[in-house]
C-alpha positions in Angstrom: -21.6 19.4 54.9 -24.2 21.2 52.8 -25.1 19.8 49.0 -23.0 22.4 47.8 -20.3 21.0 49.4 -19.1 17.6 47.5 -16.0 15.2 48.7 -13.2 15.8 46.3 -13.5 12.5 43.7 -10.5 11.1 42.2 -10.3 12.2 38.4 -7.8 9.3 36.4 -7.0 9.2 33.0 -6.2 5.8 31.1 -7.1 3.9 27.9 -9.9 1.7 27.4 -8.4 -2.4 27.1 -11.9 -4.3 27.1 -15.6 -4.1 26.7 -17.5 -6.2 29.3 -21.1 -5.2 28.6 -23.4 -3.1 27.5 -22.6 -0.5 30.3 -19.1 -1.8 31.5 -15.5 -1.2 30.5 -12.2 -2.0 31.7 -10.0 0.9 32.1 -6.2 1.1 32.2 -4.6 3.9 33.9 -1.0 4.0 34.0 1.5 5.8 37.2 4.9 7.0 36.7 6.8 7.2 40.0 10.6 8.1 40.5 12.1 5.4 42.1 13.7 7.3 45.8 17.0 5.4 45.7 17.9 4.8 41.8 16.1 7.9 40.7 14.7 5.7 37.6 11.1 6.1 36.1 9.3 3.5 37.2 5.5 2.5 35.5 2.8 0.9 37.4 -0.9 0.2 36.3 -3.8 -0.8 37.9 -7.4 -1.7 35.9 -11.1 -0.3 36.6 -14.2 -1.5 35.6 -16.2 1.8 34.7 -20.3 2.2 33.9 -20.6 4.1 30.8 -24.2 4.9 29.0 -22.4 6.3 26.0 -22.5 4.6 23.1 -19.6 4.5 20.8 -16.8 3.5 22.8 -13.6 0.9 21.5 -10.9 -0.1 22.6 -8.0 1.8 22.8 -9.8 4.7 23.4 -8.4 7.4 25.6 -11.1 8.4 28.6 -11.4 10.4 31.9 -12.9 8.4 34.9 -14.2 9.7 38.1 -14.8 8.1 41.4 -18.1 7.9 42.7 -20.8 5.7 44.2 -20.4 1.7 44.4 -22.4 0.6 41.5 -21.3 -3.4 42.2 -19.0 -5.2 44.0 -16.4 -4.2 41.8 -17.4 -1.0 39.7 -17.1 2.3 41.3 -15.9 4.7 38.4 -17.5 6.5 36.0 -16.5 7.8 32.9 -17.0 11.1 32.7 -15.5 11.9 28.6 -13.4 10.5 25.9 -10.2 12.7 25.1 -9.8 13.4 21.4 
C-alpha cells in the first residue's frame, strides 16, 4: 500500500453526553436496525471517548468522529467537526 493509499476509517455521527478533560469527550452515537422477524425499528447505542483540541465544545453538541490511531487504552476516535 503506498501513502496515497489510506485504510477506509469508520466516519460516526452522535451527540456529545460528557466532558472528561481537557482533550476527551464522551460520544453517543445512536443505530437504527429493523428487527428481521417483527420488522420493528429497533435503537441501539454504544459510547466513545474521542480526543478533541478544539475548544468550545458542550454537551449536547452534535459532532462527526472518525476512527483512527489508539491514542489510550480506551480512546481511538477523533473528532473531526461539529454539525451546525
Amino acid at each position: 500500500m503506498t501513502k496515497k493509499e489510506t485504510k477506509n476509517k469508520k466516519r460516526m455521527q452522535g451527540k456529545i453526553i460528557q466532558i472528561s478533560g481537557m482533550n476527551t469527550v464522551k460520544v453517543r452515537v445512536e443505530i437504527k436496525t429493523t428487527h428481521p422477524l417483527y420488522k420493528k425499528i429497533v435503537k441501539s447505542h454504544k459510547n466513545f471517548l474521542v480526543h478533541t483540541d478544539k475548544e468550545g465544545m458542550q454537551i449536547g453538541d452534535n459532532v462527526i468522529i472518525q476512527e483512527g490511531r489508539p491514542l489510550s487504552k480506551n480512546k481511538s476516535f477523533y473528532l473531526v467537526k461539529k454539525v451546525v
